[in-house]
C-alpha positions in Angstrom: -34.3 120.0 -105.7 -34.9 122.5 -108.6 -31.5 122.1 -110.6 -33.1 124.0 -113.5 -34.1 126.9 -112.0 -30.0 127.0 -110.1 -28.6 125.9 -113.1 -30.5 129.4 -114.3 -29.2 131.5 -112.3 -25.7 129.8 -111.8 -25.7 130.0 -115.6 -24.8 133.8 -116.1 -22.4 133.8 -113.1 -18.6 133.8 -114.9 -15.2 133.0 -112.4 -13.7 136.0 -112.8 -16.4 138.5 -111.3 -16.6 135.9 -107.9 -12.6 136.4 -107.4 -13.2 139.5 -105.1 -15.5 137.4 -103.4 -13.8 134.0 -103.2 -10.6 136.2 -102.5 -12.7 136.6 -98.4 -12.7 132.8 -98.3 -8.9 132.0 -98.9 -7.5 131.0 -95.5 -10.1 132.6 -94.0 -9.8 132.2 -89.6 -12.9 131.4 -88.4 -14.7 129.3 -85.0 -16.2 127.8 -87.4 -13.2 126.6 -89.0 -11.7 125.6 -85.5 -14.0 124.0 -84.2 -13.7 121.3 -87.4 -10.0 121.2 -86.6 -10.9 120.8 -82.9 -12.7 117.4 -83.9 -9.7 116.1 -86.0 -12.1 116.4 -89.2 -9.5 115.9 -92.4 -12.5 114.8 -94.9 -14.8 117.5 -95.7 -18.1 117.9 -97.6 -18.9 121.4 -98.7 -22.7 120.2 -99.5 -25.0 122.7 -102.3 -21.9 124.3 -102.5 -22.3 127.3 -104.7 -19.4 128.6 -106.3 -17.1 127.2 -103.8 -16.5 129.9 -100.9 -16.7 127.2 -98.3 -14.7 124.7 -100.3 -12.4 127.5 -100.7 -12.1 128.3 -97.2 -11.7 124.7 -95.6 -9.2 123.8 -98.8 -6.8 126.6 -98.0 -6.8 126.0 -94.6 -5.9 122.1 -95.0 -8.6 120.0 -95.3 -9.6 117.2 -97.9 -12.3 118.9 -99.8 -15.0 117.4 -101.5 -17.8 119.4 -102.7 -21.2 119.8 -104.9 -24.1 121.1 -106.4 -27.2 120.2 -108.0 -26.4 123.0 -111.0 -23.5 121.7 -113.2 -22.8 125.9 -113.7 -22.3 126.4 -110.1 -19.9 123.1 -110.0 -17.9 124.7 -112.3 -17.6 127.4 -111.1 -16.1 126.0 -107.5 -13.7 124.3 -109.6 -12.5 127.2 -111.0 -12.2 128.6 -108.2 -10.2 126.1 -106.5 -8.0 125.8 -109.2 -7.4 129.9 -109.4 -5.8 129.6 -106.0 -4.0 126.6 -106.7 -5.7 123.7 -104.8 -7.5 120.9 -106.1 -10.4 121.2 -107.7 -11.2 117.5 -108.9 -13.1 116.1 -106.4 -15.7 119.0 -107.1 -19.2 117.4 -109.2 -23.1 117.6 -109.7 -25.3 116.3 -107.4 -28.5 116.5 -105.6 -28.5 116.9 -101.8 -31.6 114.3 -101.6 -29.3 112.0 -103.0 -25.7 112.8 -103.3 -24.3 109.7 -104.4 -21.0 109.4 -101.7 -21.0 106.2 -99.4 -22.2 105.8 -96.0 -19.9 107.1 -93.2 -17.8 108.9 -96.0 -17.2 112.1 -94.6 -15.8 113.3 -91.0 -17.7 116.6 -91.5 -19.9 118.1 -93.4 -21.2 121.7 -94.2 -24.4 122.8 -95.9 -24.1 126.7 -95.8 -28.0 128.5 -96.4 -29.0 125.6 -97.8 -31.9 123.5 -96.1 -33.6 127.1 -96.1 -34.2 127.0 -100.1 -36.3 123.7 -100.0 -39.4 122.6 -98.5 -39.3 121.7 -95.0 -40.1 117.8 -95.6 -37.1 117.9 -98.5 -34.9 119.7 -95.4 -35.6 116.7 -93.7 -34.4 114.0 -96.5 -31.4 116.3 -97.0 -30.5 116.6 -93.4 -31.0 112.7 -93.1 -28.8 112.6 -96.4 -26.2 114.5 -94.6 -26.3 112.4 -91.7 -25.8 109.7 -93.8 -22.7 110.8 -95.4 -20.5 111.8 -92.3 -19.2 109.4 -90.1 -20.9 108.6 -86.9 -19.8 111.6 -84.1 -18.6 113.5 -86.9 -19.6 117.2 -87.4 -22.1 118.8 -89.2 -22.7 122.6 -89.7 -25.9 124.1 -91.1 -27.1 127.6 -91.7 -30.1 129.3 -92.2 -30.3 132.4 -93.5 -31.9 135.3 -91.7 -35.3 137.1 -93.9 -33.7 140.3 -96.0 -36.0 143.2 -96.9 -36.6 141.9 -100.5 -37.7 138.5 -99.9 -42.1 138.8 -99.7 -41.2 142.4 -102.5 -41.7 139.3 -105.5 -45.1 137.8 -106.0 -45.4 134.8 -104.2 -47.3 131.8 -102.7 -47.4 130.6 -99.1 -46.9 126.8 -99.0 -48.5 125.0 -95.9 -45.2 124.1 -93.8 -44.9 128.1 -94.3 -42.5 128.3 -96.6 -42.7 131.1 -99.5 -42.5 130.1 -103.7 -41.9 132.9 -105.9 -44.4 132.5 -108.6 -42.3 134.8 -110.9 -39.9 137.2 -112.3 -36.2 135.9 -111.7 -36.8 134.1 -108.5 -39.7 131.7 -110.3 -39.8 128.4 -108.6 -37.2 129.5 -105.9 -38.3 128.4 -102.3 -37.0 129.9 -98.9 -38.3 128.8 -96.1 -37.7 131.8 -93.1 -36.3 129.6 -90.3 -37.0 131.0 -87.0 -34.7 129.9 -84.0 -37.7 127.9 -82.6 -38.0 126.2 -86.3 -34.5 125.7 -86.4 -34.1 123.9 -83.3 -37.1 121.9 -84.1 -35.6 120.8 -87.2 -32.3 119.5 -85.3 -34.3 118.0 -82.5 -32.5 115.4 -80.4 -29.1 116.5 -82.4 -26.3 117.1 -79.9 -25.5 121.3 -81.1 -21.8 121.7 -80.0 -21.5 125.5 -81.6 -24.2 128.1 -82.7 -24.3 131.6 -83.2 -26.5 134.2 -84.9 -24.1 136.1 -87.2 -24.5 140.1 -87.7 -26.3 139.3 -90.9 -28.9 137.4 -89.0 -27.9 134.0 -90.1 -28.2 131.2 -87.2 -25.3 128.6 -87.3 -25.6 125.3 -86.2 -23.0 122.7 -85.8 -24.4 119.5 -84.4 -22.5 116.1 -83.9 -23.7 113.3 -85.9 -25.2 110.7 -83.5 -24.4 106.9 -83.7 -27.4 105.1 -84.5 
């Protein structure tokens, strides 16, 4: 992935103006939340995870929370933010999703929240088979894809061939999203058994599929 260009923008994000946004997260109630508790998931991987929310929001609701992110910035910052509401925020470091460095079968679930939707499609591929890799075999893995917000073709901007868009400049330079539609999405988790999905009221489309044994 492009850890320069989130290391960037992660760079100028400080702790304390998240709070009000992390404070949404803590113990938040959620399906999504039951449904990992449903499949007795313990071991969590908050994948890309930003400045924490998600690790925030399966931490203070009991689960063993392991998380990371390809820009060192945003790592700290999920640390932080762990460690401002008093849980553990050590197992939080820098990684790539292509490659994240955690053994096979490591995780019982994992979550990649509006993720595979900032890479080429053939990288969402490698990172979906990286997250496969990482959770244990009928564990649980939730992605989302964000829905397209009125700003996103205002930047200038190329069209890649798998139809994906690359800002050419101004702040977003070298920033990919790829528009999933529900069609894409599903193509994308083909022959993945989808035990929860829902299209949130931001447009968002939430997947969470069981990992298959192979």
């Amino acid at each position: 992935m492009t850890g320069g260009l989130w290391e960037n923008l992660w760079s100028y994000t400080s702790g304390g103006e998240l709070l009000p946004y992390l404070e949404r997260f803590y113990r938040l109630k959620s399906r999504v939340i039951d449904i990992f508790k449903e499949h007795g998931a313990v071991r969590i991987c908050d994948a890309a995870c930003g400045c924490g929310a998600y690790s925030l929001a399966f931490a203070s609701n009991g689960f063993e929370v392991y998380s990371f992110d390809v820009s060192p910035s945003a790592a700290k910052l999920a640390k932080e933010g762990l460690e401002r509401f008093g849980l553990d925020g050590s197992r939080v470091k820098s990684a790539d999703i292509l490659s994240t460095g955690y053994p096979d079968s490591f995780f019982d679930g994992t979550v990649a929240n509006s993720v595979l939707d900032h890479m080429s499609v053939a990288d969402a591929k490698t990172a979906l088979s990286e997250l496969r890799r990482i959770t244990k075999p009928d564990g649980i893995i939730m992605v989302s894809f964000d829905g397209t917000e009125g700003d996103d073709l205002s930047e200038p901007h190329d069209i890649l061939p798998d139809g994906s868009i690359l800002y050419t400049s101004g702040r977003r330079r070298g920033m990919i999203i790829h528009p999933y539609s529900e069609w894409e999405a599903h193509r994308l988790l083909w022959g993945l058994e989808t035990v929860y999905t829902e299209v949130n009221p931001h447009g968002e489309q939430v997947f969470i599929f069981k990992n298959p044994a192979d």
